[in-house]
C-alpha positions as CSV (number, residue, x, y, z in Angstrom):
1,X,-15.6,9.3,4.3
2,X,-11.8,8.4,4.2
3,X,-12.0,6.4,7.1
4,X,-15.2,4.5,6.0
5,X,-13.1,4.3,2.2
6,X,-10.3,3.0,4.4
7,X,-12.6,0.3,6.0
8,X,-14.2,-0.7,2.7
9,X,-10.5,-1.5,1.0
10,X,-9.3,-2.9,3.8
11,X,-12.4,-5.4,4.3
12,X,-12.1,-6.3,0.4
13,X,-8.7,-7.5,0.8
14,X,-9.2,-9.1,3.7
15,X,-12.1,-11.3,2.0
16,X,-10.5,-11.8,-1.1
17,X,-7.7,-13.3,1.1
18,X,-10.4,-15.7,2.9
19,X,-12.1,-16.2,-0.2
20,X,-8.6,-18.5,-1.9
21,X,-8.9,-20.3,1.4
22,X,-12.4,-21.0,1.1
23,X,-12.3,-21.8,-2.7
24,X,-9.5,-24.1,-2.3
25,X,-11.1,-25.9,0.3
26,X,-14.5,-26.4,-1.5
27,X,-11.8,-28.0,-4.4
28,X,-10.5,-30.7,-2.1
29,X,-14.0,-31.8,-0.5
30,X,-13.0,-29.8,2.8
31,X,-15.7,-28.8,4.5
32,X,-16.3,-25.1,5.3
33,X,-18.6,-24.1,8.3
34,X,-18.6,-20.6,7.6
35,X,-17.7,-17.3,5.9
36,X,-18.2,-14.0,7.8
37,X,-17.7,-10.8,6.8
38,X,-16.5,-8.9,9.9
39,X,-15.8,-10.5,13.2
40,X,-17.8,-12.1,15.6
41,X,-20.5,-11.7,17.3
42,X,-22.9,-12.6,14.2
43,X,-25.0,-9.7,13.2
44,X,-26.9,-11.5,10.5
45,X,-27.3,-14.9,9.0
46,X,-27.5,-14.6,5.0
47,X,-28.1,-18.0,4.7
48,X,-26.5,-22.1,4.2
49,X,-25.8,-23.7,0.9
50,X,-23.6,-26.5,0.3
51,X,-23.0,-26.8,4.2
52,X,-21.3,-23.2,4.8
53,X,-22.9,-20.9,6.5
54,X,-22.6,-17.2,5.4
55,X,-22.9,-14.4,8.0
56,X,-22.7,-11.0,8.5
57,X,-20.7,-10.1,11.8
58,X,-20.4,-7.0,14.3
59,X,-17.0,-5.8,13.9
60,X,-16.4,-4.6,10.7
61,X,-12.4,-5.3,10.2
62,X,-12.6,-8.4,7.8
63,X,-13.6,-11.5,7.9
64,X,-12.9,-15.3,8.0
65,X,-13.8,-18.5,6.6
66,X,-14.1,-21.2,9.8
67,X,-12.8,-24.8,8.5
68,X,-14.5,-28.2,9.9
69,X,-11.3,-29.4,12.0
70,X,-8.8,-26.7,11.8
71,X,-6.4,-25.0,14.5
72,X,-8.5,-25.0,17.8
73,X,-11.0,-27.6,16.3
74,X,-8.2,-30.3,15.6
75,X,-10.1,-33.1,17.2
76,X,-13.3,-32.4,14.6
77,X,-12.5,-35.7,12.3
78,X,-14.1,-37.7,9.6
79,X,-15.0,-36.7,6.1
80,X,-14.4,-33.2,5.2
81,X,-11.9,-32.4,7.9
82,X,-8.8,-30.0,7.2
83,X,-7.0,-32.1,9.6
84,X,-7.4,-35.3,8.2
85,X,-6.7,-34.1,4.5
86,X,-3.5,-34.8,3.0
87,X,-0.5,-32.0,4.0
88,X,-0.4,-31.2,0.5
89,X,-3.8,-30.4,0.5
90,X,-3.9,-28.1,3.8
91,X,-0.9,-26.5,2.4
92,X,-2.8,-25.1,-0.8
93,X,-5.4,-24.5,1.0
94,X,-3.0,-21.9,3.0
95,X,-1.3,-21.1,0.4
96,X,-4.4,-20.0,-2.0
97,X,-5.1,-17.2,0.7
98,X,-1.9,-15.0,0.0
99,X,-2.3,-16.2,-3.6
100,X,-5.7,-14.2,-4.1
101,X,-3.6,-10.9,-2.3
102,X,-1.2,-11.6,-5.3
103,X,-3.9,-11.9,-8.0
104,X,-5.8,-9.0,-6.1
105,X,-2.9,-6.9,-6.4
106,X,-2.3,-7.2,-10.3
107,X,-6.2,-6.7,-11.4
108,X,-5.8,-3.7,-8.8
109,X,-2.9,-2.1,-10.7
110,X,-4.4,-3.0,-13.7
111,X,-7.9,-1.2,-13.0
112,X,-5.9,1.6,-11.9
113,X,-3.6,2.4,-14.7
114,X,-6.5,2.0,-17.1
115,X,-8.5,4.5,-14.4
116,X,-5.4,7.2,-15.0
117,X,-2.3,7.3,-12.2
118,X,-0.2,10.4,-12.1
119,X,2.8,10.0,-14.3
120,X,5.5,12.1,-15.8
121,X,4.8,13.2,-19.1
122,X,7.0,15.3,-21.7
123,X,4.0,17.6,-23.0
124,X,0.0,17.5,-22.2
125,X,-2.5,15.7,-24.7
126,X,-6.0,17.9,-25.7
127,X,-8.2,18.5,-22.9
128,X,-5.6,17.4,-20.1
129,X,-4.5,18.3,-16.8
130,X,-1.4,18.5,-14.9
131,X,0.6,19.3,-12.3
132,X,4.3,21.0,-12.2
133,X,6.1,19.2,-9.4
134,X,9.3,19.5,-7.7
135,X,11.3,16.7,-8.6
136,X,14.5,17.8,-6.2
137,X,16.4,20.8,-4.9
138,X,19.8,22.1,-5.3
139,X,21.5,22.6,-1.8
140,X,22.3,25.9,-0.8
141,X,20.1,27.2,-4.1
142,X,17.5,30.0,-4.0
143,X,14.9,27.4,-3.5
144,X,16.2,25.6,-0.5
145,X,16.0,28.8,1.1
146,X,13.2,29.1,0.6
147,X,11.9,26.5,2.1
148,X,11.1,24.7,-1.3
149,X,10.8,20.8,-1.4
150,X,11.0,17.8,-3.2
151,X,7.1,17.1,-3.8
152,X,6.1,20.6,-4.3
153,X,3.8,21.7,-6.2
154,X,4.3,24.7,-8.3
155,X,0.9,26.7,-8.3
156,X,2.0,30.2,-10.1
157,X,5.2,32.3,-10.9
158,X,5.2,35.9,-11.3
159,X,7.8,38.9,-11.4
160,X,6.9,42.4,-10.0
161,X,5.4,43.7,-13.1
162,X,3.0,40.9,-12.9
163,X,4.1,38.8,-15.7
164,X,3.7,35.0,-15.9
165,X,5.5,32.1,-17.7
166,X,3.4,31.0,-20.9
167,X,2.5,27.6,-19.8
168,X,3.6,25.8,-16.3
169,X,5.4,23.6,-17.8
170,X,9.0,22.9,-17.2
171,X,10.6,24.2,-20.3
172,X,8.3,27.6,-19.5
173,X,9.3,28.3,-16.0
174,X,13.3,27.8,-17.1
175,X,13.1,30.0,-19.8
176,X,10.5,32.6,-17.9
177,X,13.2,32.3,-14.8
178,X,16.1,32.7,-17.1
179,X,14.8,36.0,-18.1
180,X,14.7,37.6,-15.0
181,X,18.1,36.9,-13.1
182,X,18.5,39.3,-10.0
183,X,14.9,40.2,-10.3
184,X,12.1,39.1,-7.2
185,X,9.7,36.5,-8.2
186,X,6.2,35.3,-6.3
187,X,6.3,32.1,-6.1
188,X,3.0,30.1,-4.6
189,X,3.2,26.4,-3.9
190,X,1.2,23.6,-2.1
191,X,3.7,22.4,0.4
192,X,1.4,19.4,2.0
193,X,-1.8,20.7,2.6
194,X,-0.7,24.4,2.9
195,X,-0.5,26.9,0.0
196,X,2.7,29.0,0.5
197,X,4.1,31.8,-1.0
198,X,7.6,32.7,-1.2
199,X,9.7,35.5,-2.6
200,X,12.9,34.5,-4.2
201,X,15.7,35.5,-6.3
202,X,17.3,33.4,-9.3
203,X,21.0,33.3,-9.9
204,X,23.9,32.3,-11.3
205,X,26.1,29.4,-10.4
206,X,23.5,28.1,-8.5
207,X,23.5,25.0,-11.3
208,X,27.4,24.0,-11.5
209,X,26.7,22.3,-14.9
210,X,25.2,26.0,-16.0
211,X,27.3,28.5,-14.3
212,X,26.4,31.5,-16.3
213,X,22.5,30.3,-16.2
214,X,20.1,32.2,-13.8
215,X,18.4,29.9,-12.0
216,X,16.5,28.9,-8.3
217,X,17.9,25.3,-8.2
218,X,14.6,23.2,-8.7
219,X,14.4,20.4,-11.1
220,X,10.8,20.2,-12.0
221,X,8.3,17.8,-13.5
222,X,4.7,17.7,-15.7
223,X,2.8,15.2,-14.0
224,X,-0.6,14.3,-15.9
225,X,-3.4,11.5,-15.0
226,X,-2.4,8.9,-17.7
227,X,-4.5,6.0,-18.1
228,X,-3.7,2.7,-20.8
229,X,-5.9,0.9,-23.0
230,X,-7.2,-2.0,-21.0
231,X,-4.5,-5.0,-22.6
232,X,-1.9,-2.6,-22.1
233,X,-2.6,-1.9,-18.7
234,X,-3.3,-5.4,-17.9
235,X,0.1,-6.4,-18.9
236,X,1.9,-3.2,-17.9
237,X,0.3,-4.2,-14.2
238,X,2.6,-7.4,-14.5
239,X,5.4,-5.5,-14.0
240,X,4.1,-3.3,-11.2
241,X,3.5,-5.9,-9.5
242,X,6.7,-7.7,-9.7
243,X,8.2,-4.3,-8.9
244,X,6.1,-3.5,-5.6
245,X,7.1,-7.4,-4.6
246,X,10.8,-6.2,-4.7
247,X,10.0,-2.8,-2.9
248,X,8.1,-4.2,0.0
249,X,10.4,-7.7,0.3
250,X,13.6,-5.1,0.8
251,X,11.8,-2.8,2.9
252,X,11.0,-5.8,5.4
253,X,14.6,-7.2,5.5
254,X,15.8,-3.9,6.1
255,X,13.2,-4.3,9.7
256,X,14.0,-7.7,10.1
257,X,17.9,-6.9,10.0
258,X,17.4,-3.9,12.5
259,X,15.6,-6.1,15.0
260,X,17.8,-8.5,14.9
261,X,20.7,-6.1,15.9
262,X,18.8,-5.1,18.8
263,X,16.9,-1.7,17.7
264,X,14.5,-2.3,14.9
265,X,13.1,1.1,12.8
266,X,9.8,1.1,12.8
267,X,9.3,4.5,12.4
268,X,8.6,4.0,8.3
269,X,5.5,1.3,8.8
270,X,2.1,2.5,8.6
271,X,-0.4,1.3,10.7
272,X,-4.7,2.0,10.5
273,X,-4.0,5.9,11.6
274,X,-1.4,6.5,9.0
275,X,-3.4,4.3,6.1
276,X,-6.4,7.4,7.0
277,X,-3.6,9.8,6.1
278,X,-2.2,7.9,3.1
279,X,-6.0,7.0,1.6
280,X,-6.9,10.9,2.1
281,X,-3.9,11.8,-0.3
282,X,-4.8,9.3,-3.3
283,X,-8.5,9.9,-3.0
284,X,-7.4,13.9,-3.8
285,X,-5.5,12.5,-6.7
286,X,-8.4,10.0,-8.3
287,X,-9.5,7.2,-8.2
288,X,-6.7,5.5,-10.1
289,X,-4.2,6.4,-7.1
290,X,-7.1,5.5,-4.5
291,X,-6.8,1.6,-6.4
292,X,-2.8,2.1,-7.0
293,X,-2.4,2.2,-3.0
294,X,-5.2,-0.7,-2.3
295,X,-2.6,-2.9,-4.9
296,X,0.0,-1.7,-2.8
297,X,-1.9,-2.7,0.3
298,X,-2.5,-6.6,-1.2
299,X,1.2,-6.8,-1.9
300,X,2.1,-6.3,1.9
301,X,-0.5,-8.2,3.4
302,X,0.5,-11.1,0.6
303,X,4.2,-10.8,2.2
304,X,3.6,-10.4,5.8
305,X,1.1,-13.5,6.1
306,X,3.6,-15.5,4.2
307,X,6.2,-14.5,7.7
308,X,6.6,-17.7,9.4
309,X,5.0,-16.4,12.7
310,X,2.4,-18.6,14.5
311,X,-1.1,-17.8,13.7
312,X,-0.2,-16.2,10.2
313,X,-0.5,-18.4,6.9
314,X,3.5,-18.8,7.1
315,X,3.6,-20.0,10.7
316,X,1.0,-22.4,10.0
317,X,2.8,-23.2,7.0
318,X,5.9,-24.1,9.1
319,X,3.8,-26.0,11.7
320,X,2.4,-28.4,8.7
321,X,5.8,-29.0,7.3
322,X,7.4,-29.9,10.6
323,X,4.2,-32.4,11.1
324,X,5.7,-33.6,7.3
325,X,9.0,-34.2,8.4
326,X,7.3,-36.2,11.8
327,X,4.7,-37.8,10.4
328,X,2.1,-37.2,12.8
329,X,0.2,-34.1,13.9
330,X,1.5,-31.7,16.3
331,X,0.1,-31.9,19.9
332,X,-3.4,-29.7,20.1
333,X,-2.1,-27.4,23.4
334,X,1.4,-26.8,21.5
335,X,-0.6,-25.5,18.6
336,X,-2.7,-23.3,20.6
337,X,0.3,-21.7,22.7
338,X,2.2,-21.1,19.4
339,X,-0.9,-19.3,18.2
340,X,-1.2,-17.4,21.5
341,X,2.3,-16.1,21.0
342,X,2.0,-15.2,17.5
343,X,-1.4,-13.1,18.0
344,X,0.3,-11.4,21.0
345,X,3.7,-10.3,19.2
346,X,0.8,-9.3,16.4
347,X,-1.3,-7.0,18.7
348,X,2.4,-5.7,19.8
349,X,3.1,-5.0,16.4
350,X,0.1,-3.0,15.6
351,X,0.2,-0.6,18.7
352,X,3.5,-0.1,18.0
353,X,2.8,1.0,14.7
354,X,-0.3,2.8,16.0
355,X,2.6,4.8,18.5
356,X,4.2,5.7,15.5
357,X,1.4,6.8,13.3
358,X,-0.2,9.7,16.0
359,X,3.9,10.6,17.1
360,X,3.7,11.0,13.0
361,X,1.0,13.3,13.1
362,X,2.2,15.7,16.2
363,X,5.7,16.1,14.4
């Protein structure tokens, strides 16, 4: 189911992407062939209305929406051709594809933080759940050895007598851990997947800022499904947004500078294995991370199709400006061999990342 949930978010983006392409084109009189859903061959024909045919294809990883007289059908002319259209025109028209990711994105982080994401919260609401999570670890403490993480998540404390904190809630396990310095505890944790238990021993000066405090050197955090009145999550999803822009734009120039000094990390990207992975993980978490990570998702295919490599939205972008500064169309056969080389270094990208994902799941 999380690969088929995988497929589905993945297709959605894909055709919201095609579908600013196709509506900006319908705007400015260009004519479109066809939409597909999926890739070639055609499964099923839906039907033809207003010229454009709209199919149902045999691989299901997308789709496209075919232009009269674009890229390998550059000598299609006449009324309704991309070709022939203004460059201002064909340039919204590329443009309105990684627009829609954009608009995608925010009315995904908006659904999802009216759904209810996981967020820190000082004390639970009526009727609410939560997790205790480990927000970091001393070095050297009690809980580094043993074994305890950042990520964690705190499942039950007890001493030898059987006793348990009040509530597990931050302020509870300090106080309940305070109590009991020198004394064994049981503590169980979800580490990944895996529910662990571990003995361990608080103690003092294992906090430098409370020397005399007994302690096992966690810092720890109520997390709690939050979700915001529609407006406020609407607007709220602005700044998410804006925020996940930032986060993927660095993390990109961080590759890009890598590669350009010869040894570029790709050992952080996710490809279609670790997305599985990734998808698995929010789904356990609701439906409000499930959409969190699809806005995620929109905001780095928005990014990457805006790279100015051939066959991508930016490379085509670059293609139509040099045409600009020319003032005639570029050759048909260079067009094509730049396209050539752009899906190739794509098709290296991806089993690349693919490498990366299984080494990720044998280590």
């Amino acid at each position: 189911m999380t690969v088929v949930l995988v497929i589905v978010i993945l297709v959605f983006l894909i055709l919201a992407h095609e579908f600013g392409h196709f509506a900006a084109a319908k705007l400015f009189g260009i004519r479109v062939d066809e939409f597909g859903i999926g890739f070639p061959p055609r499964a099923i024909l839906f039907g033809k209305a207003g010229g454009t045919e709209y199919t149902l294809n045999w691989i299901p990883f997308g789709g496209f929406v075919r232009l009269y007289g674009e890229e390998e059908d550059r000598d299609q002319h006449g009324r309704g051709s991309f070709i022939d259209s203004p460059r201002w025109k064909q340039a919204i028209v590329l443009v309105a594809g990684v627009l829609m990711n954009a608009i995608v994105a925010w009315a995904l982080f908006a659904g999802a933080l009216a759904t209810g994401v996981p967020s820190i919260v000082d004390q639970l609401q009526p009727n609410e759940t939560s997790q205790l999570l480990v927000s970091d670890v001393i070095p050297a403490s009690p809980a580094s050895a043993a074994g305890i993480t950042a990520g964690d998540r705190i499942l039950s404390l007890e001493d030898q007598q059987g006793n348990m904190p009040a509530a597990l809630t931050p302020t509870a396990v300090a106080a309940f851990v305070e109590d009991r310095g020198g004394r064994q505890l049981v503590l169980t944790y979800l580490h990944g997947n895996a529910t662990t238990t571990s003995t361990i021993i608080p103690a003092n000066s294992v906090d430098p800022q409370n020397a005399g405090r007994p302690a096992i050197g966690v810092g720890l955090v109520l997390v709690a499904n939050v979700a915001l009145p529609p407006l406020e999550a609407m607007h709220q999803a602005l700044w998410t947004t804006e925020g996940s822009f930032v986060i993927v734009s660095q993390s990109l120039w961080q590759i890009l500078k890598t590669a350009l000094h010869g040894s570029p990390d790709l050992s952080g990207v996710v490809g279609p294995v670790g997305l599985v992975s990734q998808v698995g993980d929010a789904a356990r978490n609701g439906w409000g991370e499930v959409l969190e990570l699809a806005a995620f998702i929109s905001v780095n295919l928005t990014i990457v199709n805006l790279i100015p490599i051939p066959a991508l939205d930016g490379g085509r972008l670059v293609v139509l400006f040099l045409e600009a500064i020319m003032r005639k169309s570029a050759p048909k056969l260079v067009v094509q061999l730049l396209n050539t080389i752009g899906v190739a270094l794509i098709i290296l990208l991806m089993v690349t990342v693919t490498y990366h994902d299984i080494a990720r799941l044998f280590t």
